[in-house]
Biopython code that builds the backbone (N, CA, C, O; Angstrom):
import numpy as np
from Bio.PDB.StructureBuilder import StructureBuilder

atoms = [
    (1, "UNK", "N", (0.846, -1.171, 0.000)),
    (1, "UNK", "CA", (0.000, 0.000, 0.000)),
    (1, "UNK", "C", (0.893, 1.237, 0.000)),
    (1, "UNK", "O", (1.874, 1.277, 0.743)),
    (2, "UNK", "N", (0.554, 2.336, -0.885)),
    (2, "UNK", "CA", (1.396, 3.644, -0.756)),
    (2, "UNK", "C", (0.258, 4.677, -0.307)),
    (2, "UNK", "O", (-0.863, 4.881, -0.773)),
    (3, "UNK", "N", (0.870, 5.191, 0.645)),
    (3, "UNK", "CA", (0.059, 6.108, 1.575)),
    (3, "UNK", "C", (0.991, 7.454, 0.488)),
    (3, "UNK", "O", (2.219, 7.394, 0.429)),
    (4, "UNK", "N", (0.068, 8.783, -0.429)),
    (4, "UNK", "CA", (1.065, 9.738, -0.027)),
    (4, "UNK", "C", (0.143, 11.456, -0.501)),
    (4, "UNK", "O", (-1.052, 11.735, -0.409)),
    (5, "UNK", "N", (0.917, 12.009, -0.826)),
    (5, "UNK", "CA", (-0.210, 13.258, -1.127)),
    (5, "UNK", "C", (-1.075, 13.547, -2.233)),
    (5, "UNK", "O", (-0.561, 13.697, -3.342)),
    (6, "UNK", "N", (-2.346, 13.650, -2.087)),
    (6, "UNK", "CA", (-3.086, 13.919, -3.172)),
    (6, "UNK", "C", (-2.848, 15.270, -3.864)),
    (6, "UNK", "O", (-3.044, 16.346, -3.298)),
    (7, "UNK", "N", (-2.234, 15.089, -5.647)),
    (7, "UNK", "CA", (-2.429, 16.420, -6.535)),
    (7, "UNK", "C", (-3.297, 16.146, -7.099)),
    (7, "UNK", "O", (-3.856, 15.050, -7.140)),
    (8, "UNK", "N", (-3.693, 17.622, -7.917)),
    (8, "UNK", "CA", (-5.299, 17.962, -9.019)),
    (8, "UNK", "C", (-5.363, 16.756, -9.915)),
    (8, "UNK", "O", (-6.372, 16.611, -10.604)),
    (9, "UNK", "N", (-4.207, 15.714, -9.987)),
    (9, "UNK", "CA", (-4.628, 14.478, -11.088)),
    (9, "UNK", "C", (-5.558, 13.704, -10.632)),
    (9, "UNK", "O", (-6.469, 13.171, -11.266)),
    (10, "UNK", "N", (-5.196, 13.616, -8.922)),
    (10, "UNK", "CA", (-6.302, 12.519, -8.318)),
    (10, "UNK", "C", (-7.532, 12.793, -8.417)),
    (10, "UNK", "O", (-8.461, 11.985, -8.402)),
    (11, "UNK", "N", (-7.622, 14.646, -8.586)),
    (11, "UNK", "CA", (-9.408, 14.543, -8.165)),
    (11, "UNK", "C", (-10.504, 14.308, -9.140)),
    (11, "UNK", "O", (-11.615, 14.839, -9.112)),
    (12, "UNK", "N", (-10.172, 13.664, -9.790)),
    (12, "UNK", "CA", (-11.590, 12.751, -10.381)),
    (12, "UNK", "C", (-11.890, 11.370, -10.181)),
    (12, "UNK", "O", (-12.871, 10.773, -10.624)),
    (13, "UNK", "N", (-10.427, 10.641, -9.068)),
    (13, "UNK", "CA", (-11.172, 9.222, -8.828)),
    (13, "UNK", "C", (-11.560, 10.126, -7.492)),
    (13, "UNK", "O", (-12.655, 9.846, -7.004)),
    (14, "UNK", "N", (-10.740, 11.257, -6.790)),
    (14, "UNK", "CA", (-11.165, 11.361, -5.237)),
    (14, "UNK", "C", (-12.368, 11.430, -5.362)),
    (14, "UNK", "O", (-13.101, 10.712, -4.681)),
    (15, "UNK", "N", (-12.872, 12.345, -6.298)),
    (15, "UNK", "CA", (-14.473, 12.711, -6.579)),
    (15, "UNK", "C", (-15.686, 11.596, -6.493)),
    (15, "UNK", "O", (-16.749, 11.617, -5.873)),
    (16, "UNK", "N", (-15.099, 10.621, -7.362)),
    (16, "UNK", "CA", (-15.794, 9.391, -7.482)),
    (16, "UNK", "C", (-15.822, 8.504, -6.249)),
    (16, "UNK", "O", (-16.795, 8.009, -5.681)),
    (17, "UNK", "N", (-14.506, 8.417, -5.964)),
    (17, "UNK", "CA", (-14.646, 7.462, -4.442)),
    (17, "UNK", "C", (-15.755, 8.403, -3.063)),
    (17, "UNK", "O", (-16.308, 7.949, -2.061)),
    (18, "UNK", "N", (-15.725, 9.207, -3.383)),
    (18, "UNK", "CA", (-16.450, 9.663, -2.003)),
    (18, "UNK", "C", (-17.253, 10.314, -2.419)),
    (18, "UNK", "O", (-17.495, 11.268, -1.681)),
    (19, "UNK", "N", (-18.180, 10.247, -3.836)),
    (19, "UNK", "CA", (-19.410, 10.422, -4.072)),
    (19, "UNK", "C", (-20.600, 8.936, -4.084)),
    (19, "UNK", "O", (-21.823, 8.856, -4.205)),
    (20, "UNK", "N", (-19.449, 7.872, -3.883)),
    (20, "UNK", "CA", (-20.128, 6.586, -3.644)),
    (20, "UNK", "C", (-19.888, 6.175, -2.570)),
    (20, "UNK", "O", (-20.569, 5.206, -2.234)),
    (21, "UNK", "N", (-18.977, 6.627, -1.685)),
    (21, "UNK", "CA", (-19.390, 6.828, -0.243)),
    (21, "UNK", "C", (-20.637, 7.404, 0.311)),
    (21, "UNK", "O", (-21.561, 6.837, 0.895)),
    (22, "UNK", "N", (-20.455, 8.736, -0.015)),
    (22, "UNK", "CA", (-21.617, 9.448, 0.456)),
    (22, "UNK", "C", (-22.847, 8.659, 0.269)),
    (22, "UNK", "O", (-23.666, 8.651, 1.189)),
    (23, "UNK", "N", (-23.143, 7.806, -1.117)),
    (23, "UNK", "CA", (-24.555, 7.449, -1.102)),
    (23, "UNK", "C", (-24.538, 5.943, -0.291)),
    (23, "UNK", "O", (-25.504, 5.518, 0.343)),
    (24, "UNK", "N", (-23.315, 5.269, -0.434)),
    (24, "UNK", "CA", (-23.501, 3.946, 0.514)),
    (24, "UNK", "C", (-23.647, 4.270, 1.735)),
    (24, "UNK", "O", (-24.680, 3.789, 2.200)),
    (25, "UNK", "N", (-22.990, 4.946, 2.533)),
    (25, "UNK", "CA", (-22.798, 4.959, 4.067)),
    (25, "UNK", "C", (-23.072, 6.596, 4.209)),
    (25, "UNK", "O", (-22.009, 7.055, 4.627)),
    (26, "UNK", "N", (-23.676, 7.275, 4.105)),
    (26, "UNK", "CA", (-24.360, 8.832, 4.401)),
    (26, "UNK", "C", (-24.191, 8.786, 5.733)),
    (26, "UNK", "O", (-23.550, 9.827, 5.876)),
    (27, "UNK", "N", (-24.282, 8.412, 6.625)),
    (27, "UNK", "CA", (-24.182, 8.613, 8.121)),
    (27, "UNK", "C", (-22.727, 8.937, 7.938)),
    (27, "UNK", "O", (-22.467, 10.140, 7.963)),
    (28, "UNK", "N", (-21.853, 8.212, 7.781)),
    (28, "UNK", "CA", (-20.382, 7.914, 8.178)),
    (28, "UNK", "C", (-19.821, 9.650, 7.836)),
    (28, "UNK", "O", (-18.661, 9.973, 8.093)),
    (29, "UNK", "N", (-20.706, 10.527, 7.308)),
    (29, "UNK", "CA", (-19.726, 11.725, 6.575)),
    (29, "UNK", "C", (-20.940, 12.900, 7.254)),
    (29, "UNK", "O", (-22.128, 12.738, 7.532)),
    (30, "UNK", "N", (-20.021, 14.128, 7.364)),
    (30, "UNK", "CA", (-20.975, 15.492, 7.950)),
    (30, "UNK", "C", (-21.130, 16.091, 6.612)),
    (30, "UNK", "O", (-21.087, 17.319, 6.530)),
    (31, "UNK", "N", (-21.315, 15.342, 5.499)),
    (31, "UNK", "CA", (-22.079, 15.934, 4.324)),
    (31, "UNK", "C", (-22.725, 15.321, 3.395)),
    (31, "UNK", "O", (-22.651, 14.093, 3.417)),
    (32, "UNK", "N", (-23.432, 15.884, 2.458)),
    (32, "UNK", "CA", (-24.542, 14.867, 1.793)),
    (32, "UNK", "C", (-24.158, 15.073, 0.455)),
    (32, "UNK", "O", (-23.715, 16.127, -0.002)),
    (33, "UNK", "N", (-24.416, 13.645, -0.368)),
    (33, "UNK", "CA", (-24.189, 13.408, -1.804)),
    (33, "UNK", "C", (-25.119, 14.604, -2.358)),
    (33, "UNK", "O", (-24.728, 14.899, -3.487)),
    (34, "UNK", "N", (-25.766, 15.071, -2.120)),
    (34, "UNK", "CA", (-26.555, 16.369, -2.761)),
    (34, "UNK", "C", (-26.070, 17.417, -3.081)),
    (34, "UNK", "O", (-26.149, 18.071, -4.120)),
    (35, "UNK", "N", (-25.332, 17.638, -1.751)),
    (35, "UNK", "CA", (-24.746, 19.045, -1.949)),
    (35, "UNK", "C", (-23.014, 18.638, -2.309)),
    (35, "UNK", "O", (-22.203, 19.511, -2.001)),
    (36, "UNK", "N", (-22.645, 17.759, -2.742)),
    (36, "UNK", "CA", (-21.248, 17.654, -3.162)),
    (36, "UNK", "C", (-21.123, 16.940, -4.794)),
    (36, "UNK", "O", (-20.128, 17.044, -5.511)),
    (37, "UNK", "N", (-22.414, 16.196, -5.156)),
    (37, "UNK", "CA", (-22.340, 15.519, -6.579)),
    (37, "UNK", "C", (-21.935, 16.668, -7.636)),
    (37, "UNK", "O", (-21.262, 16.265, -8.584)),
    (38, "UNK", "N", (-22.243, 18.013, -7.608)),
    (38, "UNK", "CA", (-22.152, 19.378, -8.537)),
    (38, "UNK", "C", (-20.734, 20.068, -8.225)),
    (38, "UNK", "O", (-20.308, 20.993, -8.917)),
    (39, "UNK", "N", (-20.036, 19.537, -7.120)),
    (39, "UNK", "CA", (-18.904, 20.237, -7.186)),
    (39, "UNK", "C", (-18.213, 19.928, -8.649)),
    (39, "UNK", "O", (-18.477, 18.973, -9.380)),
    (40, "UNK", "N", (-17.312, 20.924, -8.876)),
    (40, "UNK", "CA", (-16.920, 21.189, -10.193)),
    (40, "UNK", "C", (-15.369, 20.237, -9.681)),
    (40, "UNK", "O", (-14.845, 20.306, -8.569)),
    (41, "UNK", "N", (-14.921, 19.441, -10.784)),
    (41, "UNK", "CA", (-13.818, 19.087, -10.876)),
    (41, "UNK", "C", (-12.612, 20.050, -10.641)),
    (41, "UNK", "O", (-11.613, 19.560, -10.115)),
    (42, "UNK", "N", (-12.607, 21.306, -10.964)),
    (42, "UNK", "CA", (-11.297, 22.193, -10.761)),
    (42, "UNK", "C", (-11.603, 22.829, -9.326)),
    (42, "UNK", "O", (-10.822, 23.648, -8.842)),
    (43, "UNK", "N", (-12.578, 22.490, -8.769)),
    (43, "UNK", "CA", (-12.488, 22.815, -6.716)),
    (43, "UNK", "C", (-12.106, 22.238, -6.240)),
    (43, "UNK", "O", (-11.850, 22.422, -5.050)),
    (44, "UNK", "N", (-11.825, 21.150, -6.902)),
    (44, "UNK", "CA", (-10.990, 19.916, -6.336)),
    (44, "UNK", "C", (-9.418, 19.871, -6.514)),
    (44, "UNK", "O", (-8.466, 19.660, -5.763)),
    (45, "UNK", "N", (-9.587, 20.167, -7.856)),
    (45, "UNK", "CA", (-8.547, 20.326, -8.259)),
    (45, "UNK", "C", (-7.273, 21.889, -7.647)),
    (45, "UNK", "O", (-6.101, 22.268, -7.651)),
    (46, "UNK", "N", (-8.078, 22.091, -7.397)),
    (46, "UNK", "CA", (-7.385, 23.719, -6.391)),
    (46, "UNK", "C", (-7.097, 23.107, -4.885)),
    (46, "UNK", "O", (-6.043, 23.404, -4.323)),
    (47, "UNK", "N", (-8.091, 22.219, -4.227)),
    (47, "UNK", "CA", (-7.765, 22.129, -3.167)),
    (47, "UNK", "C", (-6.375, 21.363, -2.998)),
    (47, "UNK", "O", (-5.584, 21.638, -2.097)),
    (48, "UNK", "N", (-6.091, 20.062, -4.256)),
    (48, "UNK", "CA", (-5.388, 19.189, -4.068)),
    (48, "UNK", "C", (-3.898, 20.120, -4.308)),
    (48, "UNK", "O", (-2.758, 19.667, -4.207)),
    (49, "UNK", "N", (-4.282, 21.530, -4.651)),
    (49, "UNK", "CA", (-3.075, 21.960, -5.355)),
    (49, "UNK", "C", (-2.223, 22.574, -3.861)),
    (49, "UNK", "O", (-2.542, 23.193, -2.846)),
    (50, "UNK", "N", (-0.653, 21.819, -4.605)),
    (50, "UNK", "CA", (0.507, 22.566, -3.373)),
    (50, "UNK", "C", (0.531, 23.268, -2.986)),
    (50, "UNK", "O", (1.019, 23.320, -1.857)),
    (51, "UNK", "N", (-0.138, 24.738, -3.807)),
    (51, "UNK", "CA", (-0.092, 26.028, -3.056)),
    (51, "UNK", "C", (-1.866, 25.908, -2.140)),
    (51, "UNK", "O", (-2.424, 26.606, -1.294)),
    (52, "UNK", "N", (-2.031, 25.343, -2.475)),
    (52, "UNK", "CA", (-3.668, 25.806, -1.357)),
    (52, "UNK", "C", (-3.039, 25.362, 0.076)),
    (52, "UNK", "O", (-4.027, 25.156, 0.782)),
    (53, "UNK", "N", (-1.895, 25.121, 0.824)),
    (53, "UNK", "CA", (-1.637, 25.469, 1.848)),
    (53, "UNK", "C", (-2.640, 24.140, 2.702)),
    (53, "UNK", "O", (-2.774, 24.121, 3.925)),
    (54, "UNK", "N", (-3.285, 23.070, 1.726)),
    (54, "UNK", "CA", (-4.111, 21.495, 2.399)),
    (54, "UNK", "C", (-2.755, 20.862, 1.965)),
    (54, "UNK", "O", (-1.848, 21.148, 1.183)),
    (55, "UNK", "N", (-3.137, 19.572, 3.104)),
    (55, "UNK", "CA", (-2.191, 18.625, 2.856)),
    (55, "UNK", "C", (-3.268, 17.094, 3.082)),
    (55, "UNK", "O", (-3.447, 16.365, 4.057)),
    (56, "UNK", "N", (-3.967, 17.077, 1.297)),
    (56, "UNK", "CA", (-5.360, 15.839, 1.496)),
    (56, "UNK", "C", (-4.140, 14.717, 1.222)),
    (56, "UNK", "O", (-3.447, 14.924, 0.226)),
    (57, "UNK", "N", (-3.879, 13.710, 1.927)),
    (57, "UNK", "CA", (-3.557, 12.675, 1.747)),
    (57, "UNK", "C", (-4.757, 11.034, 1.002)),
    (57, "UNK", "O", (-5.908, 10.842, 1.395)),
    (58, "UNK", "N", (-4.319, 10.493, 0.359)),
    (58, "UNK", "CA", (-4.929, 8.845, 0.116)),
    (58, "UNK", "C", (-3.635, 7.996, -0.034)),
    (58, "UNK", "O", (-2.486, 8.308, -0.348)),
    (59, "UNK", "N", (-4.320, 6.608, 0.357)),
    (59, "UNK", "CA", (-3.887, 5.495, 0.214)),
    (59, "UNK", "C", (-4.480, 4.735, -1.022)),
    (59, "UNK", "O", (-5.620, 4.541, -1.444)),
    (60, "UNK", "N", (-3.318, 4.416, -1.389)),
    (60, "UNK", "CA", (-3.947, 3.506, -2.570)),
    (60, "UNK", "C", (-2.979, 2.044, -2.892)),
    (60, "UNK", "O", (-1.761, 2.029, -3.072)),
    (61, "UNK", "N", (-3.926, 0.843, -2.902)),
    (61, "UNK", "CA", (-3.527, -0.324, -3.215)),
    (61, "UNK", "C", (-3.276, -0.359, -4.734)),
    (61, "UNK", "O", (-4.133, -0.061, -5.566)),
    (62, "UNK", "N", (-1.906, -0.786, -5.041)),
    (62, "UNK", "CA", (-1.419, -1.620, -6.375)),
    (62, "UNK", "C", (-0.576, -0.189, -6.532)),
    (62, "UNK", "O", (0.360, 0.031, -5.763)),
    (63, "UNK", "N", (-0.858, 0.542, -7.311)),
    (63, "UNK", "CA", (-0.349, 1.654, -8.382)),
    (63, "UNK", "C", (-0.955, 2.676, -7.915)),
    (63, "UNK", "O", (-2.157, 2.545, -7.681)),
    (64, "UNK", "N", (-0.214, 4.153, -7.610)),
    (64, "UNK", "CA", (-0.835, 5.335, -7.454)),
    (64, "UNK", "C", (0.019, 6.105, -7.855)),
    (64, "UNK", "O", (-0.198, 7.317, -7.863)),
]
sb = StructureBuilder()
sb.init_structure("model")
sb.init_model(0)
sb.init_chain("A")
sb.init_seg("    ")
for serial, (resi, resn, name, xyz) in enumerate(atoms, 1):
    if name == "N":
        sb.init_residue(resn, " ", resi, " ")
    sb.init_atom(name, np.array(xyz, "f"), 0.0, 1.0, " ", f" {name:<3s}", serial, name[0])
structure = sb.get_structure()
């Protein structure tokens, strides 16, 4: 497993993985697939970015 920092390439599986979170397990998160399915790919893509001063980490099995 490689644990390491998420850049703007990841955020369209991040998007995907935790927009099918949200609808499997909705309790588990303090937000709802409603108000996050319309986020725009490049808000994501800003957050994951080096200068936004976040540090979003994932883990990913095989290849990342």
């Amino acid at each position: 497993m490689l644990i390491r920092r998420l850049v703007p390439t990841d955020a369209a599986i991040y998007q995907a993985l935790r927009l099918a979170a949200l609808r499997e397990s909705a309790s588990a998160f303090s937000a709802r697939y409603e108000d996050e399915c319309d986020t725009p790919l490049a808000t994501l893509e800003a957050y994951m970015a080096a200068e936004s001063g976040r540090n979003p980490f994932g883990a990913f099995d095989g290849a990342g």
